[in-house]
VOLO-82650 format. One line per field, with one value per residue: residue number from 1; residue in three letters; z, y, x of N, C-alpha, C, O in turn. Coordinates in steps of 0.1 Angstrom, whole numbers. Layout:
n c(NUM;...);
res c(ALA;...);
nzz c(Z;...);
nyy c(Y;...);
nxx c(X;...);
cazz c(Z;...);
cayy c(Y;...);
caxx c(X;...);
czz c(Z;...);
cyy c(Y;...);
cxx c(X;...);
ozz c(Z;...);
oyy c(Y;...);
oxx c(X;...);
This chain:
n c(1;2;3;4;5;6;7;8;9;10;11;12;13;14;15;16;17;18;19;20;21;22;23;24;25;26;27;28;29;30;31;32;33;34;35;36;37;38;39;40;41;42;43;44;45;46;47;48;49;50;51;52;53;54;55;56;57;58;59;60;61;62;63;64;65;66;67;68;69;70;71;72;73;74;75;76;77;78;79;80;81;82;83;84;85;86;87;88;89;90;91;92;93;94;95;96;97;98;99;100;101;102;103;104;105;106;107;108;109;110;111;112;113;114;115;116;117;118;119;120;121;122;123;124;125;126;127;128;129;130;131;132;133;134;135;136;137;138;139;140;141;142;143;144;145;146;147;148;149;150;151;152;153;154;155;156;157;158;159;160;161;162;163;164;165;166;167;168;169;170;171;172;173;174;175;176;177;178;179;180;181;182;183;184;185;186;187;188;189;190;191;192;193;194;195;196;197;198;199;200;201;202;203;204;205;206;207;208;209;210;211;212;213;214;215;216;217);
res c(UNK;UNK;UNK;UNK;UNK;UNK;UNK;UNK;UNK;UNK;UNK;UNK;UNK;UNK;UNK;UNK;UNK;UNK;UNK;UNK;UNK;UNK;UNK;UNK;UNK;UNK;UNK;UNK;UNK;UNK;UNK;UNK;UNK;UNK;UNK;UNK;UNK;UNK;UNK;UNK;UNK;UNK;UNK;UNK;UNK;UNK;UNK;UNK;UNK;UNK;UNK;UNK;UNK;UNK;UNK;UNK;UNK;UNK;UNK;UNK;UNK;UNK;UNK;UNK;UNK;UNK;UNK;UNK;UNK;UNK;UNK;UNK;UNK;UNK;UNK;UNK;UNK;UNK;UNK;UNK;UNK;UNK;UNK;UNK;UNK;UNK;UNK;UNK;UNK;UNK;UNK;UNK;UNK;UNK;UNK;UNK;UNK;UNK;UNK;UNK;UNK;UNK;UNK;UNK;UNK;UNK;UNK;UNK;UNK;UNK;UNK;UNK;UNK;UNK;UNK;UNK;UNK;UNK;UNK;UNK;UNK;UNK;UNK;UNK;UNK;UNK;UNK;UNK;UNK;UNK;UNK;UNK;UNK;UNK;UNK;UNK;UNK;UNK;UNK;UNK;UNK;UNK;UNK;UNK;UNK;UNK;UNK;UNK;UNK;UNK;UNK;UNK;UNK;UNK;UNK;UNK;UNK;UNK;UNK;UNK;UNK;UNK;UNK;UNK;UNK;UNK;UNK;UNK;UNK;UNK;UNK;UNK;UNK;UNK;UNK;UNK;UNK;UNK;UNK;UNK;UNK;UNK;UNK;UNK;UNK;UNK;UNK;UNK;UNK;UNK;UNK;UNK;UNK;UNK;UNK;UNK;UNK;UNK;UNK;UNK;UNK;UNK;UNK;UNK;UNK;UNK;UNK;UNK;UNK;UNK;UNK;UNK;UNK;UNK;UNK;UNK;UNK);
nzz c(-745;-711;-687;-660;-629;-617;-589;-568;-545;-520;-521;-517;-489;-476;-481;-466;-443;-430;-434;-412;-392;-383;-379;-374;-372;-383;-392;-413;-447;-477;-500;-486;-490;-518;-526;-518;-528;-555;-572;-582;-560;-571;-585;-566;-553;-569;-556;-530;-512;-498;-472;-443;-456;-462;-442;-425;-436;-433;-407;-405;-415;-399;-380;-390;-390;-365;-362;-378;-380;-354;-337;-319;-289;-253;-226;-229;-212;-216;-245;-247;-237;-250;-273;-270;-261;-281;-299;-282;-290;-313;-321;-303;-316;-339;-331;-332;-350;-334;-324;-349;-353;-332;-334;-362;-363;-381;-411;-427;-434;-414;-390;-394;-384;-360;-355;-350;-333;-312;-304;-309;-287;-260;-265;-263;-233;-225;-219;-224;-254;-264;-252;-259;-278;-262;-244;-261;-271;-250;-249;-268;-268;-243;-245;-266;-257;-237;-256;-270;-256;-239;-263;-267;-250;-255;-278;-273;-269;-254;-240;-240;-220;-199;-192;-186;-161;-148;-141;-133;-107;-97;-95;-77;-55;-50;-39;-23;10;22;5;-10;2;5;-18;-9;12;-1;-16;-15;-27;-49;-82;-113;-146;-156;-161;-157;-175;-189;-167;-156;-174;-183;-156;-156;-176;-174;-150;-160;-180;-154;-146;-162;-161;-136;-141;-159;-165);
nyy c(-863;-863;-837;-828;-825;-794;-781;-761;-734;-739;-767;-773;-763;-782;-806;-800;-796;-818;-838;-827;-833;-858;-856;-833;-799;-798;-821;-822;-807;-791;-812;-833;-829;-824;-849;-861;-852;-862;-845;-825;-802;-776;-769;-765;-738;-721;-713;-707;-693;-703;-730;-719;-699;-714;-729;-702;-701;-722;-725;-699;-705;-716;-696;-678;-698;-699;-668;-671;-664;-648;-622;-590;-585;-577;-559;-545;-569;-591;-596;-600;-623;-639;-641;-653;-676;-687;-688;-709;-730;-735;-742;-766;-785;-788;-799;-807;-782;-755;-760;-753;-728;-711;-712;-705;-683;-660;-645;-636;-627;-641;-636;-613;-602;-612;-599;-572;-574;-581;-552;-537;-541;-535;-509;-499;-505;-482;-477;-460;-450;-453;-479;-497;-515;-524;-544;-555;-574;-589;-602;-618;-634;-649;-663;-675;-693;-708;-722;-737;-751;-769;-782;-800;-817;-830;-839;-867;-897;-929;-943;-929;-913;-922;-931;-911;-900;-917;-912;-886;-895;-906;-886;-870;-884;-897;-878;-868;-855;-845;-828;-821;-802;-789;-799;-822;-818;-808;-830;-846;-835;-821;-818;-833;-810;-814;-827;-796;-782;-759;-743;-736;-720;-700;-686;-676;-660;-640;-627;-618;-597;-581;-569;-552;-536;-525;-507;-489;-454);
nxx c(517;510;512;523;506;482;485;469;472;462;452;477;485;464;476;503;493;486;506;521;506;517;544;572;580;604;618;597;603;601;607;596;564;567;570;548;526;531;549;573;596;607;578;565;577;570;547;557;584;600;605;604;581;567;553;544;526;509;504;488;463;454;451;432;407;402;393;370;338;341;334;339;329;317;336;375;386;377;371;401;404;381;399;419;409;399;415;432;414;415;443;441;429;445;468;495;502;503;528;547;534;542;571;577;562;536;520;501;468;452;468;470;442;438;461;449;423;438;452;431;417;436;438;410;415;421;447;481;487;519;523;508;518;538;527;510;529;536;514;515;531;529;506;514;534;520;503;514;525;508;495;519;514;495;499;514;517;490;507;534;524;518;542;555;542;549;577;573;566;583;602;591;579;606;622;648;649;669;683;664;643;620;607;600;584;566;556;533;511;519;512;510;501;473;439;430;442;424;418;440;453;429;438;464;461;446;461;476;464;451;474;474;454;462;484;472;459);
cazz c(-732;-703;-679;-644;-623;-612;-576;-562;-533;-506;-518;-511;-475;-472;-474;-456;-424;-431;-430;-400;-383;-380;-379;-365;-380;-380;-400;-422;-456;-495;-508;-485;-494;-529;-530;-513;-541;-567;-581;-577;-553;-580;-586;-551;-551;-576;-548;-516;-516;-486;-459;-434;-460;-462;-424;-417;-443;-424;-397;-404;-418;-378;-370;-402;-386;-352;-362;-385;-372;-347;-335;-305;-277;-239;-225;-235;-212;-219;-260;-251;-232;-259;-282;-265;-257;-294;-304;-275;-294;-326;-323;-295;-327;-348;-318;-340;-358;-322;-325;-357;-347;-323;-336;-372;-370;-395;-419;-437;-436;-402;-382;-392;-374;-345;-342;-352;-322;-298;-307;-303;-275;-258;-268;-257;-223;-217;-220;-236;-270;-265;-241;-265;-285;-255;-237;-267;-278;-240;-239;-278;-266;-232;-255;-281;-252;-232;-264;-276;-244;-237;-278;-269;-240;-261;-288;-267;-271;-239;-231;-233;-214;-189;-187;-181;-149;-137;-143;-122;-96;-91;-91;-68;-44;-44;-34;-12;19;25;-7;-18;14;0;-25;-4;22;-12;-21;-19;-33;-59;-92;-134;-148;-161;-169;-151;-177;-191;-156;-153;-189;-175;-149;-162;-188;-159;-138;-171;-177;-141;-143;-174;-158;-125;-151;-167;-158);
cayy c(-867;-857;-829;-828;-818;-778;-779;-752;-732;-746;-784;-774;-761;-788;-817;-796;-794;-834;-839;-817;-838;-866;-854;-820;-791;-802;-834;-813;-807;-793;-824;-844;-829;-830;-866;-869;-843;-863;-834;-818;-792;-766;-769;-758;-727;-714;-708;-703;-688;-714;-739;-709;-698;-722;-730;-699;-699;-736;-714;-686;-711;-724;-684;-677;-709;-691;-655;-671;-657;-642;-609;-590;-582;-573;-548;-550;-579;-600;-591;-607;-639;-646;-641;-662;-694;-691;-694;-724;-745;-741;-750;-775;-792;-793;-792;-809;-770;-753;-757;-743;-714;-704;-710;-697;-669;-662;-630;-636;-624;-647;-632;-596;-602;-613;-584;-563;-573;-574;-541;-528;-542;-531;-493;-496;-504;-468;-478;-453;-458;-460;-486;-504;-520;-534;-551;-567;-582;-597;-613;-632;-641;-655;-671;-691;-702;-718;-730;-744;-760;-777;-789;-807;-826;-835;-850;-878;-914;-929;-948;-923;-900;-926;-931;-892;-895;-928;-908;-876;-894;-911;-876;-864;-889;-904;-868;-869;-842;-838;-822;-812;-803;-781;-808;-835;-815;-810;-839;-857;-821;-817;-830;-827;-803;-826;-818;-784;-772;-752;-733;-727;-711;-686;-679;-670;-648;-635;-622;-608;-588;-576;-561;-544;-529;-517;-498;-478;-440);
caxx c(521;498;516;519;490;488;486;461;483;448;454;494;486;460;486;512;489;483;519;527;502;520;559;572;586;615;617;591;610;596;606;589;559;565;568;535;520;535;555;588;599;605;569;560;586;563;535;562;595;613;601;593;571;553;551;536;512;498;496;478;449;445;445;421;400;407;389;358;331;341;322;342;320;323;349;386;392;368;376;409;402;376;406;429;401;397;429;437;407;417;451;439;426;450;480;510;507;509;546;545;531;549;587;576;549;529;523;489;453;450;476;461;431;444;469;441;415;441;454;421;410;447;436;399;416;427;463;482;493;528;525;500;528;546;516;504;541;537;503;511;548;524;495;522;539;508;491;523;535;496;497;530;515;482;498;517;501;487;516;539;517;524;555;560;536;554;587;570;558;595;610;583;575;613;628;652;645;683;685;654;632;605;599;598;576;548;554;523;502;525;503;512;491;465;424;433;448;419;416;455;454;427;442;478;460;438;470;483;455;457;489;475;446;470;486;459;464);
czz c(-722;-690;-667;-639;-617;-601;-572;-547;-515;-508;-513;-495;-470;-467;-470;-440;-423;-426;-417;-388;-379;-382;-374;-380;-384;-392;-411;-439;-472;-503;-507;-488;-506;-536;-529;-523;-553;-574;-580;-570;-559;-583;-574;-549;-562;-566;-533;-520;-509;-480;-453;-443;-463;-451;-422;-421;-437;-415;-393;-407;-404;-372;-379;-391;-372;-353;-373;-378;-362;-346;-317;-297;-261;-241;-226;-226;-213;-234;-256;-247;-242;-266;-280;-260;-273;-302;-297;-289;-304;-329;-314;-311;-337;-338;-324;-349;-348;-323;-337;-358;-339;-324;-348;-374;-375;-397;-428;-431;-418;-392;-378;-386;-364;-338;-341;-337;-312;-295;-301;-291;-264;-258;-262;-239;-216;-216;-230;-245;-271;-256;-244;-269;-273;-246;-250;-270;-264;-235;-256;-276;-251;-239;-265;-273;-245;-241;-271;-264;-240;-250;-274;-255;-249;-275;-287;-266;-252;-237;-233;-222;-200;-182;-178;-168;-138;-134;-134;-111;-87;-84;-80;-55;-39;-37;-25;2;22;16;-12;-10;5;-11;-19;7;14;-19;-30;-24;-45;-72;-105;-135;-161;-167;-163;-161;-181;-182;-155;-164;-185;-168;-150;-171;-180;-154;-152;-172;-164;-141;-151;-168;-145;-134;-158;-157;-156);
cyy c(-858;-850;-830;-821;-805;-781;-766;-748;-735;-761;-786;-773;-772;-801;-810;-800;-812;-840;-839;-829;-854;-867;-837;-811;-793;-811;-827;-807;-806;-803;-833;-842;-824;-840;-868;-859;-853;-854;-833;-808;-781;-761;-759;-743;-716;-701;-696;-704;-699;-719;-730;-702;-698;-728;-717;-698;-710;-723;-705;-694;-711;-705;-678;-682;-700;-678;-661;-668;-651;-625;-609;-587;-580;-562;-553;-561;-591;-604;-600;-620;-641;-652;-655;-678;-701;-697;-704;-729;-748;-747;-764;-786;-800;-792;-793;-791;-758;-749;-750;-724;-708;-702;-704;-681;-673;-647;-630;-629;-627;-640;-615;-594;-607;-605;-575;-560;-570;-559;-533;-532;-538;-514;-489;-499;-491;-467;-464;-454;-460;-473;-499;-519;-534;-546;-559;-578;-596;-609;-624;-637;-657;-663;-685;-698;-716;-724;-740;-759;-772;-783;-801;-822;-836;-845;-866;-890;-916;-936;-937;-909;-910;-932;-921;-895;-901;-918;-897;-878;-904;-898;-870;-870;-896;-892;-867;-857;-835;-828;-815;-814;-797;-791;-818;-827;-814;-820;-847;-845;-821;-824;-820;-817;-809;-817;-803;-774;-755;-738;-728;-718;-700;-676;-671;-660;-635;-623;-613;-593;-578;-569;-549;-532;-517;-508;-486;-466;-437);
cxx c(514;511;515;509;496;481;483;471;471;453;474;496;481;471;499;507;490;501;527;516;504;541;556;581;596;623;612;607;598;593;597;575;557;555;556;526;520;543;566;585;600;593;559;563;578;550;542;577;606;600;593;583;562;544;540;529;502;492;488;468;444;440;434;406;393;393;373;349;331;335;329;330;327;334;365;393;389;368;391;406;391;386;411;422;398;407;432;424;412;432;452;436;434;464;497;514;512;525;551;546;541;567;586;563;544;525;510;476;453;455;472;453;432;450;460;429;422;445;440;416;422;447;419;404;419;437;471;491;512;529;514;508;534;540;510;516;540;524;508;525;540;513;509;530;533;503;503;528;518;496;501;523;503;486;507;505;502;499;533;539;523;534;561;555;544;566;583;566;574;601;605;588;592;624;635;654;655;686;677;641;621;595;594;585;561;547;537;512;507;519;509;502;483;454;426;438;442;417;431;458;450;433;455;472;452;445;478;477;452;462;483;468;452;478;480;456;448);
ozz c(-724;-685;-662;-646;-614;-603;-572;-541;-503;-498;-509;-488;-460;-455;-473;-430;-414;-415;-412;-377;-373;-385;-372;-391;-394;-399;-420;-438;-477;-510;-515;-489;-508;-543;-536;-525;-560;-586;-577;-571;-554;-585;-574;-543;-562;-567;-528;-528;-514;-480;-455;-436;-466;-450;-417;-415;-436;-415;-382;-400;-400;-364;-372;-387;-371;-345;-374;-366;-359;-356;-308;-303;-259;-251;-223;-230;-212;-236;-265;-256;-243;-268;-287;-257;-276;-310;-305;-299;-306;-338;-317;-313;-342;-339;-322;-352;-351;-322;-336;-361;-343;-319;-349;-383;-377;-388;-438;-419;-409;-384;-367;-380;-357;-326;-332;-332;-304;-285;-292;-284;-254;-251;-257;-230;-204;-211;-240;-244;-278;-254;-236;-265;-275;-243;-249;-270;-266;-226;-256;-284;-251;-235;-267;-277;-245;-237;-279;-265;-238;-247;-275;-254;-249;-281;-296;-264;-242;-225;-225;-218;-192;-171;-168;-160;-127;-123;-124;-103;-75;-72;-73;-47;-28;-32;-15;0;25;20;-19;-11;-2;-13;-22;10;18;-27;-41;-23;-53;-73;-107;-125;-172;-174;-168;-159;-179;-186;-154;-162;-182;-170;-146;-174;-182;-153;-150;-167;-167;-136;-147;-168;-143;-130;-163;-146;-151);
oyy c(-846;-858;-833;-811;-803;-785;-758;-757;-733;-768;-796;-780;-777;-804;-817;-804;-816;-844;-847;-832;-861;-877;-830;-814;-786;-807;-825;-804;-814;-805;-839;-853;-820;-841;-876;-865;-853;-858;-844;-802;-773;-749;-751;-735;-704;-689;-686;-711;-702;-714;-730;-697;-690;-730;-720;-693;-708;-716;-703;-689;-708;-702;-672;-675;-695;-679;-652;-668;-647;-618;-617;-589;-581;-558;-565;-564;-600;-615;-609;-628;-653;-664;-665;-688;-713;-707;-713;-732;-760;-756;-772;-796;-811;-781;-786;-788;-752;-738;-742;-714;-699;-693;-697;-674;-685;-638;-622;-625;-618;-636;-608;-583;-604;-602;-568;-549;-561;-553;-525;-524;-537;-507;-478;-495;-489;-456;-459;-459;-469;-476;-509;-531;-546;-556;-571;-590;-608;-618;-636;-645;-669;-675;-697;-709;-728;-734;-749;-770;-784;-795;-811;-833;-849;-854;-875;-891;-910;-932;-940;-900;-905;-937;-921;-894;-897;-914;-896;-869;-907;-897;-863;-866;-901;-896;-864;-849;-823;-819;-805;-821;-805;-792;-824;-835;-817;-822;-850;-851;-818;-836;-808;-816;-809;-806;-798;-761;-745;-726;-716;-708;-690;-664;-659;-651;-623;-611;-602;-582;-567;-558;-537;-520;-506;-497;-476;-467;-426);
oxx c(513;518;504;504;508;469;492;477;474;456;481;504;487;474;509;512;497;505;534;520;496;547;545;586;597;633;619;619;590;583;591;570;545;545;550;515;510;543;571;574;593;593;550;555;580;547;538;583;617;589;581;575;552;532;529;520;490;482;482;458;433;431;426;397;382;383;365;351;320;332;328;320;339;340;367;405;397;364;392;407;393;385;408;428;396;408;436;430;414;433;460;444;433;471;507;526;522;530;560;553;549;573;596;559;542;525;510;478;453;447;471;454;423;451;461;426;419;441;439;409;415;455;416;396;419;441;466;502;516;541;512;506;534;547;506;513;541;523;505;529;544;515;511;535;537;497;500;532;521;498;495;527;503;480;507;493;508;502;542;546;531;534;569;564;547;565;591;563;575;605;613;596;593;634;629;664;655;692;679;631;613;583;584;576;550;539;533;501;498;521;512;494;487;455;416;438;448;415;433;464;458;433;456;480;454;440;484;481;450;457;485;472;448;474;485;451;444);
């Protein structure tokens, strides 16, 4: 009698990421990618201990993906906004893992080289080392939120992209001034944050950086 197939722990992540890209973390379940293995769940617990185990192991592939070739360059702020444009694309890519990321971590190889660059480029700023720690926790808490929160808009179909806009342009434009002057006064300026987003990213990472450098003794 011919044995079940041995499941390589790459063809396990591969149809995890597959999965993830068409349901959310959430729904996400061992079993259900079992079934889609063909196997049992017991079979899997072999490779990964629980769910979040296996979650952040997807994850770290996109930050793996993330750091391939890469080669820092420029001075430590320019070393980070590389970082951080690298990281938007790659999870721009794959954006259903985005949310992933950001509500599970990740603890592998991937994740090392990312704390690793920022780290150093956070110490080549002149910062001093106690003060390392707390400026980096604040730009990857400010990264997983923007790359998480742009994901979520990107993986909406077009009609409910446009539902949202009709729905923003009620709350906007039907504002009432007695109640809500300042809105009703920007009304007609007041826009989603659409193809822009790439420039609002910068800029938020920009003003981060900023602070960092008014700090530096």
């Amino acid at each position: 009698m011919t044995g079940r197939r041995r499941w390589s722990t790459e063809e396990i992540l591969d149809t995890a990421a597959e999965l993830l890209r068409t349901s959310d973390a959430e729904s996400f379940s061992v079993r259900k990618l079992a079934a889609a293995l063909g196997t049992d769940s017991s079979s899997l617990y072999r490779h990964f201990r629980n769910k979040t185990d296996l979650l952040r192991a997807v994850a770290d592939r996109i930050l793996l993906a993330a750091m391939d070739g890469h080669h820092p360059a420029g001075d430590w702020k320019q070393r980070i906004t590389t970082l951080a444009l690298r990281l938007r694309e790659a999870f721009g890519e794959q954006p259903q893992l985005a949310g992933v990321w950001g509500h599970y971590g990740s603890g592998g190889t991937g994740s090392r080289l990312v704390m690793e660059e920022l780290l150093q480029a956070l110490r080549a700023s002149g910062l001093p080392d106690e003060q390392v720690p707390v400026r980096y926790h604040r730009i990857v808490v400010l990264l997983a939120s923007l790359i998480a929160s742009e994901a979520g808009i990107s993986t909406l179909t077009s009609k409910e992209y446009e539902q949202g806009m009709e729905q923003f342009r009620v709350a906007v434009l039907g504002a009432d001034p007695e109640h809500f002057p300042a809105l009703a006064h920007f009304a007609r300026d007041v826009r989603p944050l659409g193809a822009d987003r790439r420039a609002a990213f910068e800029e938020i990472l920009a003003a981060q950086l900023a602070d960092i450098e008014a700090r530096i003794p």
